[in-house]
C-alpha positions in Angstrom: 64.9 110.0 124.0 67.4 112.2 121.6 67.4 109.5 119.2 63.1 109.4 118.7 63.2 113.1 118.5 65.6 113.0 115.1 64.0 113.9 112.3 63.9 112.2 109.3 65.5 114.4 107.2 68.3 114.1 109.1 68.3 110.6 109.3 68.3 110.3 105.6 71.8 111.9 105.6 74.5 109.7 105.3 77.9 110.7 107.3 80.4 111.5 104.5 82.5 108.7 103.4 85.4 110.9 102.9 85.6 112.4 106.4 84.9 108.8 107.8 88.5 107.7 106.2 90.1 111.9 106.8 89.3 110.4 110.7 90.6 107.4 110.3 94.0 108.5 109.1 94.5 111.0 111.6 94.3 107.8 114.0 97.1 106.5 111.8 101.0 106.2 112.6 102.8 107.9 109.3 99.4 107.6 106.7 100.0 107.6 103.0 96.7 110.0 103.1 95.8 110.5 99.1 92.0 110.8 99.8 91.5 114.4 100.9 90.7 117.0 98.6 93.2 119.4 100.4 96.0 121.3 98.4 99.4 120.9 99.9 100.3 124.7 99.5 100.2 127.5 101.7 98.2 130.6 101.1 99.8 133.2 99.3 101.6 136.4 101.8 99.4 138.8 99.9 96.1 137.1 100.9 97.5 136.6 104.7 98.3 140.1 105.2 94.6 140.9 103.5 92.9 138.5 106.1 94.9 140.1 108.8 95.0 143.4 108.2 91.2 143.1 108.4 91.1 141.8 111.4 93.2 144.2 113.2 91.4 147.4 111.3 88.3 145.5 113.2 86.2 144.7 110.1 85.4 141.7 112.4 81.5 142.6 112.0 79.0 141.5 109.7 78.7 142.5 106.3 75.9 143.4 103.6 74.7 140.1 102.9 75.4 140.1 99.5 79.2 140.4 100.4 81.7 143.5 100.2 81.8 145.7 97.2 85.3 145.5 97.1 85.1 141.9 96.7 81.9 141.8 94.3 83.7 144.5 92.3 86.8 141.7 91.7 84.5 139.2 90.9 82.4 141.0 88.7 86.0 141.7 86.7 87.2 138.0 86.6 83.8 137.2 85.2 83.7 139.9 82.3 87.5 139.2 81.7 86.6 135.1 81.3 82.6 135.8 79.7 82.7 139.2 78.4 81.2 142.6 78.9 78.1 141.5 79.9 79.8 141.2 83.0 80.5 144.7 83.4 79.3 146.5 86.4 76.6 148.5 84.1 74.8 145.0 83.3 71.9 145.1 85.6 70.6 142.0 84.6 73.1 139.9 86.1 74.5 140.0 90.0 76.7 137.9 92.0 76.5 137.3 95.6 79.6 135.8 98.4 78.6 132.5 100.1 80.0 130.6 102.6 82.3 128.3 100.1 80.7 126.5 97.2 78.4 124.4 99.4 77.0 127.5 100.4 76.2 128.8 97.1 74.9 125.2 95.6 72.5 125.1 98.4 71.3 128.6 98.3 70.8 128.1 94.6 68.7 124.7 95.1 66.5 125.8 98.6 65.6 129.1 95.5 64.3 127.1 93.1 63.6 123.6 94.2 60.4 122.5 95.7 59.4 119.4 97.7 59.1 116.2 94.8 61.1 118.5 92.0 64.1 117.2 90.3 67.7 118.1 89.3 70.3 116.0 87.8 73.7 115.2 88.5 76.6 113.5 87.0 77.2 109.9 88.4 80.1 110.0 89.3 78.9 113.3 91.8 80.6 115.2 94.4 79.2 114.1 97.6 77.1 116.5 98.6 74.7 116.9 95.5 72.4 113.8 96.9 72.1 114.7 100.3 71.2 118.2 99.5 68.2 116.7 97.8 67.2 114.5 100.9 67.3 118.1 102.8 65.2 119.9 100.2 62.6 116.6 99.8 63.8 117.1 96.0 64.8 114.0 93.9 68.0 114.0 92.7 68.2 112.0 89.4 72.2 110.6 88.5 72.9 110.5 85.1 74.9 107.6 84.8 78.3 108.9 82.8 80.5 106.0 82.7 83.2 104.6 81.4 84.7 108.3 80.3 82.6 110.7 82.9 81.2 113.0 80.3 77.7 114.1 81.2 76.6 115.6 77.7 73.6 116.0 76.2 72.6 112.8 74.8 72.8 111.7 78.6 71.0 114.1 80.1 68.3 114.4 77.8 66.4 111.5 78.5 66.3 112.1 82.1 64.4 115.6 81.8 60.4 115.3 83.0 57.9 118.1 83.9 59.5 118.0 87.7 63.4 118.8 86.3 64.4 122.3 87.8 67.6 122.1 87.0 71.2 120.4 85.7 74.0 120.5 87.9 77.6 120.2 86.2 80.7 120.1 87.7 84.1 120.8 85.3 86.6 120.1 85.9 84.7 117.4 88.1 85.5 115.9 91.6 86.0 112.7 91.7 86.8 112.3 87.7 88.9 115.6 87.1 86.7 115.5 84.3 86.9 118.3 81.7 84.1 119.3 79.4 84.8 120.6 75.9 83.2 124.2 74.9 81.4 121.9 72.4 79.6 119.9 74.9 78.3 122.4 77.6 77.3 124.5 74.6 75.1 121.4 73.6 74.2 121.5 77.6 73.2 125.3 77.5 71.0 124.8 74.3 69.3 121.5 75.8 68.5 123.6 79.4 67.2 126.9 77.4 65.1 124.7 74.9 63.6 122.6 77.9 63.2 125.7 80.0 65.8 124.1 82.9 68.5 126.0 84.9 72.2 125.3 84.5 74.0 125.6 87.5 77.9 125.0 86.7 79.8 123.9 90.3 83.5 125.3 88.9 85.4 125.0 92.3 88.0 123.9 90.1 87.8 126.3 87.5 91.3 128.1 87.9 92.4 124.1 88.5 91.9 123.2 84.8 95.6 121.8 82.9 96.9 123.2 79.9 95.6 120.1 78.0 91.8 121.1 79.0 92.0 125.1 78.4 90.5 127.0 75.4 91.5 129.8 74.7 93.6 130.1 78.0 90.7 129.5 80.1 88.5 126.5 81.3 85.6 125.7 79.5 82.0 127.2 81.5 78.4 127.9 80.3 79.0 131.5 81.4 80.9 131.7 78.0 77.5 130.6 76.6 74.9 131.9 78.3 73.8 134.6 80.4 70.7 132.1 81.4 72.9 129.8 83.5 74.2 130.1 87.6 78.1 129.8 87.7 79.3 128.9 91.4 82.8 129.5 92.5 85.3 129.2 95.2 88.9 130.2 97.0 89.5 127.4 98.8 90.6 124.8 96.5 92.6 127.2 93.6 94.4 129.4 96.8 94.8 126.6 99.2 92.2 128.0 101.9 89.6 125.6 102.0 89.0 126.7 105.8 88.5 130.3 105.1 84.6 128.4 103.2 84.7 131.1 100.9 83.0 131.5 97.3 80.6 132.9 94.7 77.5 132.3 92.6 76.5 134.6 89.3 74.1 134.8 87.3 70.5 136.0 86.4 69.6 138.8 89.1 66.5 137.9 90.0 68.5 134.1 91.0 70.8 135.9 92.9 68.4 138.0 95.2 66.3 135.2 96.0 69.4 133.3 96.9 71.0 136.6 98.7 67.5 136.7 101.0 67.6 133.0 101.7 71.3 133.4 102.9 70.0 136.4 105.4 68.1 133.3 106.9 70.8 131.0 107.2 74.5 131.9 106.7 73.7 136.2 107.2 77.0 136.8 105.3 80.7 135.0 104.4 83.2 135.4 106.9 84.1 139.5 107.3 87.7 139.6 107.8 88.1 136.4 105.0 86.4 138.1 102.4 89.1 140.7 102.8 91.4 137.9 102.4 91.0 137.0 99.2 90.1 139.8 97.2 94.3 139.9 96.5 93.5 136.2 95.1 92.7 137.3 91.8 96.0 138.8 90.5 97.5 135.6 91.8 99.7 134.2 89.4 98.8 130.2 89.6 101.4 128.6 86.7 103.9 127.1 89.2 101.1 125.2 90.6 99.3 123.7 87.7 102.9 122.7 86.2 103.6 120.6 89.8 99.9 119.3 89.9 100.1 118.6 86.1 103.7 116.7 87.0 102.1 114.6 89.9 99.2 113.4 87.4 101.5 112.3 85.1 103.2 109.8 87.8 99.4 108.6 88.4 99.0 108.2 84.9 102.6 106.5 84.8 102.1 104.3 87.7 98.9 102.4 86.6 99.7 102.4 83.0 99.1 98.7 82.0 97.7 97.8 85.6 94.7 99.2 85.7 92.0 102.0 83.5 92.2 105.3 84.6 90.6 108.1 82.6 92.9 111.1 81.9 91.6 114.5 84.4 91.6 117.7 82.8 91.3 119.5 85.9 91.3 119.3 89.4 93.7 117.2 91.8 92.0 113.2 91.4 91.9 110.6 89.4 89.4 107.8 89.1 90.9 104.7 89.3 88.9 101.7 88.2 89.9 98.4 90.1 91.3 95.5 87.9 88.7 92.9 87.5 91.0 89.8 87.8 91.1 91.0 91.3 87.7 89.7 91.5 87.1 92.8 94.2 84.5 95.2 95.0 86.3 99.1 95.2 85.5 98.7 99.5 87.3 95.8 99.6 89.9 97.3 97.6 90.3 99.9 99.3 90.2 98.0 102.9 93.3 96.5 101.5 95.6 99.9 100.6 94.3 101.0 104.1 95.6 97.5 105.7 99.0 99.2 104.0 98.8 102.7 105.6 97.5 104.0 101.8 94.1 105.8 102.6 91.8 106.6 99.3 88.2 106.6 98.7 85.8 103.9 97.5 83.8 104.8 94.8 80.6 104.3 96.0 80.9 107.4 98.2 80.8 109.0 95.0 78.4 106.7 92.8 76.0 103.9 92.3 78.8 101.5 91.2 81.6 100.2 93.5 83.7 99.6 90.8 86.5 102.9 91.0 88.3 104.2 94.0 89.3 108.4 93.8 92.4 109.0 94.4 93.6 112.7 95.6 97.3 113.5 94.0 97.0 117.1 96.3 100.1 115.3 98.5 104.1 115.7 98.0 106.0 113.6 95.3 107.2 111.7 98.3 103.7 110.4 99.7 102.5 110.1 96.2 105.0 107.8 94.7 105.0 106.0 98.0 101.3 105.2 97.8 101.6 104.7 94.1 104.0 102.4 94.5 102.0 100.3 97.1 98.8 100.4 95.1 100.3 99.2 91.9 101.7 96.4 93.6 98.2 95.2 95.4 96.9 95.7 91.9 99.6 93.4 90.2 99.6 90.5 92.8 
């Protein structure tokens, strides 16, 4: 009976592809698991004792939706130290609300502005979730196809604006590509969304993640450097290692933000009390030791398929996007069926696009695992 009473909107949904193989390896004996975007350090003492302090002071309870001054007020200082003093707490004309990680905020941002048959677009390659949120919404997401190098500039996206287009959604540095925009390019984004009358919403999860190759200026690239006009979305969990605390941000126009803050009375009521607590210590974290490691274990990816097989340099985040040799005559799945066959667990790349040509592989493991699993892929890719 359960099954004629599903709806179709949640039938649409496909179970993630990445969790499908995260349960697999925990079924494993000894996995070589490089397909979960998990970093492999702990949270810092400072944001610990935050989290737990709360909790025994008993701020257990809900909070103003919008989130905790004390945590707005950090925010609101990252943003004018990275965009400028339009940031500043005077600027009434731009807000910021807490959500429940970046998911939160990306859906918030597209249930606000998205009705049923409008369109946004997304990179293809996309983080998983920016389809299926359009099957939820009955909204169309249109892919902008960005291969072989993963840029989605302004040339590309052009042509895929109609009368329905709501919005752009870009994600830099990207997940699966690690892909890093210039300042150049999302300024050419910015000026295409303003001319066409189109939101920019900028998914930076991984902004804090972006290598010293990528930065400008000592920071990552971002619209917000731009534009006042455009939603920024960010998070904890991937920069301070506490992807289960599903903590994050979105900023931008105020009159965005308090249609996104009422929706999120409806649905989430507020982030987690005690976590929001947690990590407002997470901005004076010092994150240089981490980037150098992470920047160290991408150069053995680099390293272990040079001359094997094409893999396009990230600028940011913890994956690389590995395109499978064609003399293997293989599809990414059955690629990938075969490192798995070897305890090696990655993702096939049509979780993450239209093609099946690429498999993402997640370098957020030890030196150990990795050059383990390098190893074994290099060699099923050399046979």
């Amino acid at each position: 009976m359960i099954e004629r009473l599903l709806s179709a909107r949640s039938r649409s949904i496909d179970s993630s592809g990445i969790r499908k193989v995260f349960d697999l390896g925990t079924k494993m004996v000894d996995p070589i698991n490089l397909s979960i975007g998990q970093p492999d350090f702990p949270v810092s003492e400072a944001m610990k004792e935050a989290a737990i302090a709360a909790i025994r002071e008993n701020k257990n309870g809900y909070t103003v939706t919008q989130g905790i001054p004390q945590l707005l007020a950090a925010v609101r200082q990252r943003l004018a130290h990275d965009f400028g003093d339009g940031w500043s707490t005077t600027n009434q004309d731009l807000s910021a609300v807490i959500t429940s990680g970046t998911s939160g905020g990306i859906l918030l941002a597209l249930m606000s502005i998205l009705d049923p048959g409008d369109e946004f677009i997304s990179p293809d390659p996309y983080f998983v979730m920016y389809p299926q949120v359009g099957k939820l919404l009955s909204a169309h997401c249109v892919l902008c196809d960005t291969y072989p190098d993963f840029r989605m500039t302004a040339a590309r996206v052009e042509p895929l604006l109609t009368e329905r287009t709501k919005a752009v959604l870009l994600n830099s540095p990207s997940n699966p590509c690690g892909t890093v925009l210039t300042s150049k390019e999302i300024a050419d984004l910015v000026q295409l969304c303003e001319r066409r009358g189109v939101l920019l919403i900028s998914d930076e999860i991984y902004d804090e993640f972006c290598f010293s190759d990528a930065r400008e200026n000592g920071l990552c690239p971002s619209p917000g450097r731009v534009s006042n006009n455009c939603l920024v979305i960010r998070g904890f969990g991937k920069t301070h290692g506490c992807t289960g605390w599903r903590l994050g941000y979105a900023a931008g126009p105020t009159p965005l933000i308090q249609e996104m803050a009422k929706l999120q009375q409806s649905t989430f009521v507020c982030a987690p009390s005690p976590l929001q607590w947690g990590v407002v210590p997470s901005f004076q974290e010092d994150l240089t030791s981490v980037l150098e490691e992470y920047e160290g274990r991408r150069q053995m990816v680099l390293d272990a398929f040079s001359g094997v097989a094409n893999v396009t340099r990230p600028g940011g985040a913890f994956y690389a996007f590995v395109e499978v040799p064609q003399k293997l005559n293989l599809t990414a799945a059955h690629f990938v069926e075969q490192a798995i066959a070897k305890r090696v667990l990655i993702i096939p790349g049509s979780v993450f696009s239209h093609r099946d040509t690429h498999f993402r592989l997640s370098f957020a493991a030890s030196r150990a695992k990795l050059s383990e699993g390098l190893g074994i892929l290099r060699e099923l890719m050399s046979k």
